[in-house]
N, CA, C and O of each residue as an XYZ file, in Angstrom:
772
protein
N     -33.072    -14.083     29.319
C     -32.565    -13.062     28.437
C     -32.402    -13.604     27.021
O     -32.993    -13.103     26.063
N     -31.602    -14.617     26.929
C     -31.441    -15.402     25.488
C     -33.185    -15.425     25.029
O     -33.504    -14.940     23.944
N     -33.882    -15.823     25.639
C     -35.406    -16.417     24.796
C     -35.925    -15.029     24.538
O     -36.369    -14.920     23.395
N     -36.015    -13.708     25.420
C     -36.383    -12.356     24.908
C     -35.930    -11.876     23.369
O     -36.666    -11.579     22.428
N     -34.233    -11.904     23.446
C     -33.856    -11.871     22.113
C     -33.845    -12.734     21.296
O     -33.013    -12.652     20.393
N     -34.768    -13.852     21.339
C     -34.836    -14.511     19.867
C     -36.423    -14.678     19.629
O     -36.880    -15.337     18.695
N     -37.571    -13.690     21.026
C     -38.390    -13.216     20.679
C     -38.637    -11.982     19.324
O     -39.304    -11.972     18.290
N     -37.473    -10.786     20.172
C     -37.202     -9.676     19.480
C     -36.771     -9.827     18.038
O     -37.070     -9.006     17.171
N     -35.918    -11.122     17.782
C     -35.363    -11.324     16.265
C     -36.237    -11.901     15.397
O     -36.187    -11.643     14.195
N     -37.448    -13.045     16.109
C     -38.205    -13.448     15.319
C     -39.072    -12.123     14.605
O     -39.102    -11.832     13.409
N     -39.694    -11.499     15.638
C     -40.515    -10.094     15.748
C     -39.829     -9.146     14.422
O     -40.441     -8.701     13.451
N     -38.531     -9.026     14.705
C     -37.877     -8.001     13.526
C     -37.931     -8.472     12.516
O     -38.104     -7.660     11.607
N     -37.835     -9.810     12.146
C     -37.750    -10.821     10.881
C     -39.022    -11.204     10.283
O     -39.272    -11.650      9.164
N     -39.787    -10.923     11.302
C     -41.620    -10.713     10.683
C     -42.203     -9.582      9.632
O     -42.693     -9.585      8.502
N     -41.813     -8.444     10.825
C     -41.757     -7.372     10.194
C     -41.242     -7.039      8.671
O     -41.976     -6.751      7.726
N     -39.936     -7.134      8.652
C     -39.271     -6.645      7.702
C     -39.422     -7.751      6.565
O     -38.424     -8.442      6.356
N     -40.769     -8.032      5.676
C     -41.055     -8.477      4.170
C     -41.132     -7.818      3.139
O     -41.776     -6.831      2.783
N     -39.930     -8.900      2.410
C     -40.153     -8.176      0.955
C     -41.557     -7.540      0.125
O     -42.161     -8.473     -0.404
N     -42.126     -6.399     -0.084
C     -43.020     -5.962     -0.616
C     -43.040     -6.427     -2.325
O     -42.390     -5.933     -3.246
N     -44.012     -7.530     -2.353
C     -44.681     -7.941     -3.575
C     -44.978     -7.208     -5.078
O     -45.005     -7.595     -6.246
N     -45.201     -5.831     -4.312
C     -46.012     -5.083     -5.138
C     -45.440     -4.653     -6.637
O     -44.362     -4.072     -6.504
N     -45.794     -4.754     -7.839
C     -45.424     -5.063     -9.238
C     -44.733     -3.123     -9.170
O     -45.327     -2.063     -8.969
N     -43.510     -3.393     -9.402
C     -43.190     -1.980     -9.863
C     -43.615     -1.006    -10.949
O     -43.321      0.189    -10.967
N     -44.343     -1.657    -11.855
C     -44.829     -1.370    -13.168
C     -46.309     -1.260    -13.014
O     -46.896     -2.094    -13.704
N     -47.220     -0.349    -12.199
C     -48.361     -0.497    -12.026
C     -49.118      0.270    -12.663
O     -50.146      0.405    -11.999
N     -49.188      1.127    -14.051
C     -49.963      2.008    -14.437
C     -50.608      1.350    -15.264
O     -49.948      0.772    -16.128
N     -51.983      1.225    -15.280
C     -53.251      0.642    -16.093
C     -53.174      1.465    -17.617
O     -53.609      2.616    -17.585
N     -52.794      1.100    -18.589
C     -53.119      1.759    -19.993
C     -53.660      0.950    -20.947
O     -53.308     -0.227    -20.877
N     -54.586      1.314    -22.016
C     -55.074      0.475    -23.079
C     -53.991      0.905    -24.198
O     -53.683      2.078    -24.409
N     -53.531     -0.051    -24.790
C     -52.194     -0.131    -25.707
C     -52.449      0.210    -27.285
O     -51.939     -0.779    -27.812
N     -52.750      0.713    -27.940
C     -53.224      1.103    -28.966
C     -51.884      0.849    -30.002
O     -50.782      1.296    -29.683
N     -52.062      0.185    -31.107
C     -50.790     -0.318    -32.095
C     -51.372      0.374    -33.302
O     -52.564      0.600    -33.510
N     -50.251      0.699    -34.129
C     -50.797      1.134    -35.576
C     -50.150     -0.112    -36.548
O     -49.041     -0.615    -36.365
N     -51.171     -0.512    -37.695
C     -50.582     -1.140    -38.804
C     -51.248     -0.595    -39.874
O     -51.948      0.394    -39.656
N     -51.171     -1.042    -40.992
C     -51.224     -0.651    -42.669
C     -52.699     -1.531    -42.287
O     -53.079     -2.168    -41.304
N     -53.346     -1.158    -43.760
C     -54.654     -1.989    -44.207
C     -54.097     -3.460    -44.250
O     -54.923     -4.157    -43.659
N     -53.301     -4.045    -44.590
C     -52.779     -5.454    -44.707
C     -52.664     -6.098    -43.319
O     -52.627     -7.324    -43.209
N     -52.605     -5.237    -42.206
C     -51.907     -5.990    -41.003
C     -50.674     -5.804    -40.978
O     -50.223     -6.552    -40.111
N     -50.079     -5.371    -41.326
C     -48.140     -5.268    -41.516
C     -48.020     -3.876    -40.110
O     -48.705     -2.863    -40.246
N     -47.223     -4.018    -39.039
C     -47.476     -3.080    -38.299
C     -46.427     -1.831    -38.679
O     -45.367     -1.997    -39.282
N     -46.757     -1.007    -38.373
C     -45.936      0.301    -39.279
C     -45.317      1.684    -37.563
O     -45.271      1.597    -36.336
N     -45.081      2.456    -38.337
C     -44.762      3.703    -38.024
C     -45.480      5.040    -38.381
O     -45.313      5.566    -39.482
N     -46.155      5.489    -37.575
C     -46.904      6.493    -37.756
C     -46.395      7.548    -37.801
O     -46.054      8.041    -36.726
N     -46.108      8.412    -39.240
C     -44.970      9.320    -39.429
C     -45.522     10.543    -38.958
O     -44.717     11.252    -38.354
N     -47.015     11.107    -39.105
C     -47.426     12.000    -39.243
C     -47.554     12.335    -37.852
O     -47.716     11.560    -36.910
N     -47.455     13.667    -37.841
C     -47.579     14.299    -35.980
C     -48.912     14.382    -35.969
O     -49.614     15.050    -36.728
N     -49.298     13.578    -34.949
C     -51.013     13.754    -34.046
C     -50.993     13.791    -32.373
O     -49.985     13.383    -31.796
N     -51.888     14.185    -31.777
C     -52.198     14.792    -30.486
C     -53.526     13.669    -30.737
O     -53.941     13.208    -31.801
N     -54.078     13.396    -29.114
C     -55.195     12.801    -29.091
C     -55.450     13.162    -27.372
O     -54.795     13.156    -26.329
N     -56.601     13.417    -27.757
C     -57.982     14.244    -26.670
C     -58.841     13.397    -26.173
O     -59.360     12.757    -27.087
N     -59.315     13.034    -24.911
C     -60.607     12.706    -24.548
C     -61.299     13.635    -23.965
O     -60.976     14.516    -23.167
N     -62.635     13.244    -24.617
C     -63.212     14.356    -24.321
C     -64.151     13.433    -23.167
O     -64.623     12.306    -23.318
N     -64.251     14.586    -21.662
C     -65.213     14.121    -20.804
C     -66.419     14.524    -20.793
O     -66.773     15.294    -21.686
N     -67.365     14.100    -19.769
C     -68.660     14.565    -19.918
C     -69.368     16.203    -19.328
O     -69.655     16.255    -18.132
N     -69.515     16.949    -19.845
C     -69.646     18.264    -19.912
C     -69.384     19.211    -20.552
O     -69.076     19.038    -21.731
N     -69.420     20.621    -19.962
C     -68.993     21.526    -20.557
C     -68.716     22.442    -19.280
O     -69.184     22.613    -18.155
N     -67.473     23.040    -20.260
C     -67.022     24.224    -19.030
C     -66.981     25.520    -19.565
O     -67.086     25.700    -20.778
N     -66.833     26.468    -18.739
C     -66.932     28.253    -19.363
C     -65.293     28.504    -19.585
O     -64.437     28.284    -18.728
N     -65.069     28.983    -20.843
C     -64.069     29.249    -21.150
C     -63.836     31.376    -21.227
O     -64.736     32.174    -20.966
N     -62.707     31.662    -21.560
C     -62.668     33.187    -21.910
C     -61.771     33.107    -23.136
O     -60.821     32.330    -23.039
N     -61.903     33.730    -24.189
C     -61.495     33.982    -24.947
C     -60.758     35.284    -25.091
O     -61.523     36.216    -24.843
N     -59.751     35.613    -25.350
C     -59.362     36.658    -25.920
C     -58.763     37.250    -26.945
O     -57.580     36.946    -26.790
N     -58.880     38.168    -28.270
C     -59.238     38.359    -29.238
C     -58.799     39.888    -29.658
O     -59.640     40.758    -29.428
N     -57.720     40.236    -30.176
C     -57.054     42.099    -29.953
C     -56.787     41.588    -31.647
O     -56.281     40.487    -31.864
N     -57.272     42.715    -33.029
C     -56.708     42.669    -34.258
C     -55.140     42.132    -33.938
O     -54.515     42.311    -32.893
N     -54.625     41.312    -35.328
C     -53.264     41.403    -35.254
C     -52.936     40.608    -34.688
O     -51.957     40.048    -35.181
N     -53.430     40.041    -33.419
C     -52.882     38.976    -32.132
C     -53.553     37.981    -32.424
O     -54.687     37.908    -32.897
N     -52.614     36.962    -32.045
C     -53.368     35.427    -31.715
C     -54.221     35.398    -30.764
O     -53.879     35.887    -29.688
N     -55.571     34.812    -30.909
C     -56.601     34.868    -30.498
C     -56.399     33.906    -28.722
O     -56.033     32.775    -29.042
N     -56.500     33.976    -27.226
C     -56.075     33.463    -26.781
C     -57.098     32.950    -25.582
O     -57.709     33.878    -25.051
N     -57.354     31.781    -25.125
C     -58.239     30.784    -24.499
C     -57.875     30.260    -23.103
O     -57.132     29.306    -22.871
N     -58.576     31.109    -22.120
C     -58.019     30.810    -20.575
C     -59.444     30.180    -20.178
O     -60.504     30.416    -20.759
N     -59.256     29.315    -19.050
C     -60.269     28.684    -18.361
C     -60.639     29.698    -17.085
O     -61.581     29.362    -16.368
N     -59.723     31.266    -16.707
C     -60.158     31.944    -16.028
C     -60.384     33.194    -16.635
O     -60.214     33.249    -17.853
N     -60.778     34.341    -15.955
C     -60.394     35.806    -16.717
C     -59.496     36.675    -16.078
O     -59.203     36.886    -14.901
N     -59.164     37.089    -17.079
C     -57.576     37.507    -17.014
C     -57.602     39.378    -17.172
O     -57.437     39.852    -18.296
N     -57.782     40.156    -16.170
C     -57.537     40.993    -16.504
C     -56.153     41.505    -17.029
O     -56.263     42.340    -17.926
N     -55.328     41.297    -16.793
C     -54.073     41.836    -18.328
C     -54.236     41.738    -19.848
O     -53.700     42.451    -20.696
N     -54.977     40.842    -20.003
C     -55.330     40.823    -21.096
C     -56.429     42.104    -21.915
O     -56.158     42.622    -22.998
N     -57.308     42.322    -21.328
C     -57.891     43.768    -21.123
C     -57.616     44.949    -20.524
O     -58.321     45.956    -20.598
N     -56.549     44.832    -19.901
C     -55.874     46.176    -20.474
C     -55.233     45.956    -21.056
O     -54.863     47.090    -21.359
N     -54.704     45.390    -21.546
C     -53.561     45.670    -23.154
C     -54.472     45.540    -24.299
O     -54.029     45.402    -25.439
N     -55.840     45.582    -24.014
C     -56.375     45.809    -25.234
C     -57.301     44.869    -26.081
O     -57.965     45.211    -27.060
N     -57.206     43.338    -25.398
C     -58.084     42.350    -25.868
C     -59.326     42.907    -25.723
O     -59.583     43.816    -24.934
N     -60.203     42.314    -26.563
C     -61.952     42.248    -25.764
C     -61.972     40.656    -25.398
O     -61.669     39.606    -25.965
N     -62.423     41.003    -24.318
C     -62.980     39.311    -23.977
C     -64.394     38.847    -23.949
O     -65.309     39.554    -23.529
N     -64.544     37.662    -24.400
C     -66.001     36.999    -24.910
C     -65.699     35.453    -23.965
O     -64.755     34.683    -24.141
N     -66.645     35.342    -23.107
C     -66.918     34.338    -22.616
C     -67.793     33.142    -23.456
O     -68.500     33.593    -24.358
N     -67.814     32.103    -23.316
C     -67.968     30.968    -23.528
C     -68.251     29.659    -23.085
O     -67.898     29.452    -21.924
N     -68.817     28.658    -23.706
C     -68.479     27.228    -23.073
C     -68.127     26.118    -24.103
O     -68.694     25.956    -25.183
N     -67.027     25.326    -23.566
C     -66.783     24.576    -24.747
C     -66.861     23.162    -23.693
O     -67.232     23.137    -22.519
N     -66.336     21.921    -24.629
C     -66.416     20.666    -23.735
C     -65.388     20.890    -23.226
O     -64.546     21.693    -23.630
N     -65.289     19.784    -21.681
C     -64.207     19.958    -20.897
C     -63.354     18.128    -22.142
O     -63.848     17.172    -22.739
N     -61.943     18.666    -21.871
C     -61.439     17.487    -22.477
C     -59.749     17.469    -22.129
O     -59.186     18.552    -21.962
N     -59.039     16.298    -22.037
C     -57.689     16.171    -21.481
C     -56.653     15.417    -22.743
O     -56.617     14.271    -23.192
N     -55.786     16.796    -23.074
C     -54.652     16.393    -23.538
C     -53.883     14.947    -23.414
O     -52.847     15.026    -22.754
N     -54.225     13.508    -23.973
C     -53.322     12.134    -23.412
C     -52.127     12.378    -24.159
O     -51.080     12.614    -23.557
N     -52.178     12.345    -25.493
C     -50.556     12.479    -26.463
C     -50.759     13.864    -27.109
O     -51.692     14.238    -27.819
N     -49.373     14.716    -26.586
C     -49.285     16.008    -27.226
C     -48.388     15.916    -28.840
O     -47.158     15.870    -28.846
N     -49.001     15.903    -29.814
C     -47.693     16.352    -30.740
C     -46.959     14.897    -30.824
O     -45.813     15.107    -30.428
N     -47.054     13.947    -31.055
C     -46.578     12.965    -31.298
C     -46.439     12.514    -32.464
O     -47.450     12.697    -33.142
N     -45.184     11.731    -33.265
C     -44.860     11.400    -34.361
C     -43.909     10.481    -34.118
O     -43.260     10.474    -33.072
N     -43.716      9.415    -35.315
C     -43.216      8.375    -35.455
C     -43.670      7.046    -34.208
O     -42.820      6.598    -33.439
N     -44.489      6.774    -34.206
C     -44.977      5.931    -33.396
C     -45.682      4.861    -33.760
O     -46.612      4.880    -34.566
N     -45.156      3.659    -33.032
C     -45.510      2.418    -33.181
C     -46.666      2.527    -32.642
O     -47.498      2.419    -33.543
N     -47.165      2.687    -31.637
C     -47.987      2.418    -30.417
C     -48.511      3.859    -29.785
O     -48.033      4.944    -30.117
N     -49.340      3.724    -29.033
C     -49.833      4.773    -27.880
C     -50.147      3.841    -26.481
O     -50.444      2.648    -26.419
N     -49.942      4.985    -25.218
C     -50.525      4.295    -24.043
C     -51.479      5.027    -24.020
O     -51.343      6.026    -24.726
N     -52.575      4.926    -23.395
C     -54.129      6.040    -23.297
C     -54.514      5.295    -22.132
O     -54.497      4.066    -22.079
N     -54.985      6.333    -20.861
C     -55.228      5.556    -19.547
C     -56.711      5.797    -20.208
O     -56.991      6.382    -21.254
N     -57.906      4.901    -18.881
C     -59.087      4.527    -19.134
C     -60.013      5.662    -17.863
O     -59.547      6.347    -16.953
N     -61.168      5.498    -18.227
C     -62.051      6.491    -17.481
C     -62.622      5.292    -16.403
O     -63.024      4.162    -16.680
N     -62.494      6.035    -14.918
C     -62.878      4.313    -14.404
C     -64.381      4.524    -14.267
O     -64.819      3.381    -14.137
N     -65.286      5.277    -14.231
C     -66.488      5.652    -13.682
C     -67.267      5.744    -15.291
O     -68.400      5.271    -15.196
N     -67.039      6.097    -16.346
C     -67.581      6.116    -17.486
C     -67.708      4.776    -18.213
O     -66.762      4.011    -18.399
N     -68.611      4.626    -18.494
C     -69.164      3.314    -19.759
C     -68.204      3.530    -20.648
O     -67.327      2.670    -20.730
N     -68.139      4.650    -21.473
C     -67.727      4.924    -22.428
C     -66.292      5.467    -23.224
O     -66.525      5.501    -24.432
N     -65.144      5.820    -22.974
C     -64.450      6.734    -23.201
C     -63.985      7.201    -25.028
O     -63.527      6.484    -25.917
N     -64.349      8.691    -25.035
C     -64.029      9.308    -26.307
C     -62.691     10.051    -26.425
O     -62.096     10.983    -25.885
N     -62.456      8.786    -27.821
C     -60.555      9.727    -28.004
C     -60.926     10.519    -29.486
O     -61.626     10.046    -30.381
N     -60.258     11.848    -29.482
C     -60.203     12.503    -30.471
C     -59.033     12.715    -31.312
O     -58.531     13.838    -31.374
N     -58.466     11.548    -32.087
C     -56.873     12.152    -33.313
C     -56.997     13.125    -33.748
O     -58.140     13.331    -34.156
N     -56.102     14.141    -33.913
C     -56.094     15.480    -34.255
C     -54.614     15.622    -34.922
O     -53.566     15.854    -34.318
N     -54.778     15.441    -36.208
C     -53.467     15.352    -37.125
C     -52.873     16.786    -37.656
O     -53.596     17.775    -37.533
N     -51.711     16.906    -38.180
C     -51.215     17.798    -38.548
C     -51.177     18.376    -40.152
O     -50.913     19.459    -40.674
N     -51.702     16.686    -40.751
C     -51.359     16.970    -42.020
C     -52.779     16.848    -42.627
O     -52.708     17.032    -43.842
N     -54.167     16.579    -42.171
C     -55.404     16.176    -41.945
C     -56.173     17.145    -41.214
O     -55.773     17.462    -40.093
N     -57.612     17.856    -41.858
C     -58.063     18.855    -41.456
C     -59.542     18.226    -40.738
O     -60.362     18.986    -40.224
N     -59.687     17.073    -40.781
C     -60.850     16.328    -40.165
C     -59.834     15.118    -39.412
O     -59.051     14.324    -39.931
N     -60.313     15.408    -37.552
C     -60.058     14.521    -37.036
C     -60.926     13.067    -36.873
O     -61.985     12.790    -37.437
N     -60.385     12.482    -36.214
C     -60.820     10.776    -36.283
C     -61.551     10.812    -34.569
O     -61.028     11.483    -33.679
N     -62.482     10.194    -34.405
C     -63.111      9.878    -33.318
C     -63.259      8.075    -32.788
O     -63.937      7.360    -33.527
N     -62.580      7.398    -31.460
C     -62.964      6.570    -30.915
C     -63.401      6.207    -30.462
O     -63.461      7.091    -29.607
N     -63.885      5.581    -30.148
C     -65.187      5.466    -29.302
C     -65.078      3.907    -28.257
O     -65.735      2.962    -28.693
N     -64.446      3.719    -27.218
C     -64.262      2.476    -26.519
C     -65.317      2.274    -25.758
O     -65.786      3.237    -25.152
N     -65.786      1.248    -25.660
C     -67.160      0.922    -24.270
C     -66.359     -0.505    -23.374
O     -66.088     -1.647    -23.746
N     -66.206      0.072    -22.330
C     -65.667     -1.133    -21.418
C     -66.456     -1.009    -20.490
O     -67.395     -0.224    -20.364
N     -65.836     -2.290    -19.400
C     -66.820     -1.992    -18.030
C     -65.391     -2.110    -17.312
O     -64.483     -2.702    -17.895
N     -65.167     -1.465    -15.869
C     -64.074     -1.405    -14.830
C     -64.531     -1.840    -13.972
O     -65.737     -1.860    -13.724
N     -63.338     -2.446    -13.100
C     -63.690     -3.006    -11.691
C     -62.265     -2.984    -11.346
O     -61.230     -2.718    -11.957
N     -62.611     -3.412     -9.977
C     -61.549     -2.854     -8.549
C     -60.120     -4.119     -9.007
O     -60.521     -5.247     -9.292
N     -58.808     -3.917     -9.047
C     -58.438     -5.504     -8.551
C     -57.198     -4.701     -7.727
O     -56.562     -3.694     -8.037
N     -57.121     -5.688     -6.404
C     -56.238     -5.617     -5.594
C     -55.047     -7.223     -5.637
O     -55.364     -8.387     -5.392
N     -53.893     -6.752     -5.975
C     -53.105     -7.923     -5.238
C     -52.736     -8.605     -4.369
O     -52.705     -9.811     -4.124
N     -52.294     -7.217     -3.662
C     -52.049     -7.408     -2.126
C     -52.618     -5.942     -1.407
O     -52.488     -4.751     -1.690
N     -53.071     -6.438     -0.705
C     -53.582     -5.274      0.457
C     -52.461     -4.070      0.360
O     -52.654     -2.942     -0.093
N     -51.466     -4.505      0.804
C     -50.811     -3.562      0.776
C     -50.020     -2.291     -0.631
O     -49.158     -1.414     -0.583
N     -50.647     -2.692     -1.406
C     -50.370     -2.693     -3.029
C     -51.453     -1.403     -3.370
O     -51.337     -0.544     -4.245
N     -52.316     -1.542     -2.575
C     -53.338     -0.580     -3.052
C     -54.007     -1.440     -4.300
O     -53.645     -2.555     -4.675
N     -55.395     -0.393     -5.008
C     -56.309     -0.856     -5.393
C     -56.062     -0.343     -7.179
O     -56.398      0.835     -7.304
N     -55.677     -0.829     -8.218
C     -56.078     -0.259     -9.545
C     -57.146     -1.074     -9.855
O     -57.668     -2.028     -9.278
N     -57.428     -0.311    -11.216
C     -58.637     -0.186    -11.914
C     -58.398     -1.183    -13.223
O     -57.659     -0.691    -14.075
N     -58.855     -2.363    -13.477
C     -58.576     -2.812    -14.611
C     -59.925     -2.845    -15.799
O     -61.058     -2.687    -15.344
N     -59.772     -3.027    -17.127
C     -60.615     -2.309    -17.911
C     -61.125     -3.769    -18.555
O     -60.184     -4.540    -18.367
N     -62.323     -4.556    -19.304
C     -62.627     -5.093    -20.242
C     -63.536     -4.256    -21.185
O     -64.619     -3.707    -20.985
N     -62.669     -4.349    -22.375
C     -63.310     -3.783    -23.877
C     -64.720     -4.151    -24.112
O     -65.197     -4.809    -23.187
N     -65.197     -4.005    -24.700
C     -66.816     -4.173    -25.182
C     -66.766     -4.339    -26.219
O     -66.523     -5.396    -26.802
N     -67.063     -2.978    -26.787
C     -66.585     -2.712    -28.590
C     -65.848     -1.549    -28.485
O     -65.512     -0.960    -27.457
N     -65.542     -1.163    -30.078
C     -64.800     -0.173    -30.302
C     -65.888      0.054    -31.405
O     -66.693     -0.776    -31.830
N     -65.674      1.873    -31.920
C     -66.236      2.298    -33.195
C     -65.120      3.424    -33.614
O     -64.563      4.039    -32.705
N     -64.817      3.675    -34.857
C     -64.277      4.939    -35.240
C     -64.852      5.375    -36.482
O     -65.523      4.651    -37.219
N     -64.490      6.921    -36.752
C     -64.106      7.214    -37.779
C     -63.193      7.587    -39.184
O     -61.993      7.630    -38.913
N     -63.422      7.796    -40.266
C     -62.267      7.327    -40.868
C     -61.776      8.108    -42.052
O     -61.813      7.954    -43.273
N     -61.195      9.210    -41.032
C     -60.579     10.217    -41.935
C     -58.909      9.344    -42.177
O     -58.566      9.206    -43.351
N     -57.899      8.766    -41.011
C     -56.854      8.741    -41.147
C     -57.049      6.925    -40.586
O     -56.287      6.141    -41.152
N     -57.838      6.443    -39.733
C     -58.368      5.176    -39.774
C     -59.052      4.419    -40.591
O     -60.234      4.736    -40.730
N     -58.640      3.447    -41.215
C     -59.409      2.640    -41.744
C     -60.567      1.458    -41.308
O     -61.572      1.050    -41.891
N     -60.063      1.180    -40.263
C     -60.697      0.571    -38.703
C     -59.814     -0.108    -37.727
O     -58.655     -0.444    -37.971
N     -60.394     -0.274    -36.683
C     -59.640     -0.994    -35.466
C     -60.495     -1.935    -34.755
O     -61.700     -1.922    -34.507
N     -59.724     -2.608    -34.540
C     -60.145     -4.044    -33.687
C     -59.737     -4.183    -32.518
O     -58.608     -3.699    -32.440
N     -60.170     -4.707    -31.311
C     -59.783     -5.369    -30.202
C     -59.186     -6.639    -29.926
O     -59.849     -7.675    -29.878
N     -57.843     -6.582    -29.726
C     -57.456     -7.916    -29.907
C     -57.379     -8.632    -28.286
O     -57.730     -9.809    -28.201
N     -57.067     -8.142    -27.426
C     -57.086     -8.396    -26.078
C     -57.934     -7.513    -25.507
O     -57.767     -6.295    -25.450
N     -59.089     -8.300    -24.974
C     -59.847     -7.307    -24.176
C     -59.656     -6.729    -22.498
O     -60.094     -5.731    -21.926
N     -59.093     -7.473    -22.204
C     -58.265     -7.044    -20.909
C     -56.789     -5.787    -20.749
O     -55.587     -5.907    -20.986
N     -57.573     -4.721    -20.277
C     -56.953     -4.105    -19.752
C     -56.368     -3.205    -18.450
O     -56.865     -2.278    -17.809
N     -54.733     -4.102    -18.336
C     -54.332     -4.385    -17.272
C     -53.162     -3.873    -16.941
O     -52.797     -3.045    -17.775
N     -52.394     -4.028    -16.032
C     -50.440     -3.625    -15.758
C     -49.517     -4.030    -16.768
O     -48.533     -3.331    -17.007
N     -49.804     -5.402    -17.565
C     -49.097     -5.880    -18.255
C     -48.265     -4.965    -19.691
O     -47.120     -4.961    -20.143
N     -48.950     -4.591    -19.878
C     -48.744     -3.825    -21.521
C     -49.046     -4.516    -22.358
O     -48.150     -4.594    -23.198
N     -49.810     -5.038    -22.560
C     -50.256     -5.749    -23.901
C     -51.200     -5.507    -24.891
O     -52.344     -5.209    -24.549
N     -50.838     -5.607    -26.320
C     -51.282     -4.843    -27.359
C     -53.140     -5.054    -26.842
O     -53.705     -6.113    -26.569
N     -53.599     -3.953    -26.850
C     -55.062     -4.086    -26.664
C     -55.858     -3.974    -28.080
O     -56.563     -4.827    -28.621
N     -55.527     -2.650    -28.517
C     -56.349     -2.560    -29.870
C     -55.669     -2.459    -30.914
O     -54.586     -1.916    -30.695
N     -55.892     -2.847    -32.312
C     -54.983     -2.448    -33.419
C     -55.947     -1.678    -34.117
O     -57.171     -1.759    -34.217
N     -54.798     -0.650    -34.729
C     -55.571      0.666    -35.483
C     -55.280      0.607    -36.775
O     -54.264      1.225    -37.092
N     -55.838      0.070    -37.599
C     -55.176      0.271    -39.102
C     -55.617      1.691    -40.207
O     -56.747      2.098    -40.480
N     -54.650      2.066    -40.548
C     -54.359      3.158    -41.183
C     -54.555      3.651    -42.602
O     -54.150      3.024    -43.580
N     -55.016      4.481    -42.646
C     -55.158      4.657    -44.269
C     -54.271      4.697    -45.195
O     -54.464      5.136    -46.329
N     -53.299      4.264    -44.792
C     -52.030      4.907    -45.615
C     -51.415      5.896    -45.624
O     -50.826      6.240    -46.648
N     -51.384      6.461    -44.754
C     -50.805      7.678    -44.224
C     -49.949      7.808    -43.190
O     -49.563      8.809    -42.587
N     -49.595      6.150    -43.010
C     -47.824      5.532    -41.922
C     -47.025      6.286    -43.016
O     -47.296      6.911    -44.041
N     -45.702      5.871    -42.194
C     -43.979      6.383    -42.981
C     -43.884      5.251    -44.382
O     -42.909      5.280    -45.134
């Protein structure tokens, strides 16, 4: 009886291991803003930024004098009877990362794991031509522990932009990983706080 239960205790004491797994596991490329000098700043101005994926999807528009013109990805009959006309469409498919954001040091922006390429679009408030990024990495699998499951970690390639509110950006760490670490710096036209 004694050797059963110090079978059973070894057995329970096997079982029950601390899980390894990093609490902080979301993969983002870290994007920093500084001045033309390098001096890192605060980005006063409110911007939103878009990637745009590969395609296009059918949109509906709807459009009544007087009314704000209004953009569903389905069709909406209420909208025609109260009077819209609706005009179908296709525009690119693309995903909201930062809505409306201001005063910011930094951005997180997750990565596309299946694309070469990923395109970010700045879309400023005070600026009528947005800025386009352009990242080329390659992804691959990394696991820690089995039990941890599988993320996606990113190495940079190049970067390209344009330079309505950018002046240019560089890659300073090309690894992107769990850590948080500054990946790219974005320098600014002068248009920080």
């Amino acid at each position: 009886m004694k050797r059963l239960l110090i079978i059973l205790s070894l057995v329970a004491l096997v079982a029950c291991s601390a899980n390894n797994c990093p609490l902080e596991n979301t993969v983002t490329c870290n994007y920093y803003f500084y001045d033309r000098e390098g001096v890192a700043v605060k980005y006063g101005e409110t911007f939103s930024v878009t990637t745009l994926l590969p395609g296009y999807k059918t949109v509906y528009i709807y459009r009544k004098l007087g009314y704000t013109t209004i953009t569903t990805d389905r069709p909406d009959t209420t909208y025609i009877n109260a009077g819209y006309a609706e005009t179908v469409s296709t525009a690119r498919r693309d995903t909201l990362l930062v809505n409306k954001a201001k005063d910011r040091t930094m951005i997180q922006v997750p990565m596309s794991y299946f694309n070469k390429a990923d395109t970010l679009v700045f879309t400023y408030s005070s600026i009528s031509r947005p800025d386009t990024i352009i990242v080329e990495h390659d992804s691959y699998p990394h696991v820690e522990l089995p039990e941890c499951g599988t993320h996606f970690y990113h190495n940079l390639r190049s970067i390209r932009v344009t330079d309505a509110a950018i002046d240019h950006a560089e890659i300073v760490n090309p690894l992107v990983n769990n850590e948080k670490k500054e990946n790219v710096k974005i320098y600014l036209n002068g248009v920080a706080e």
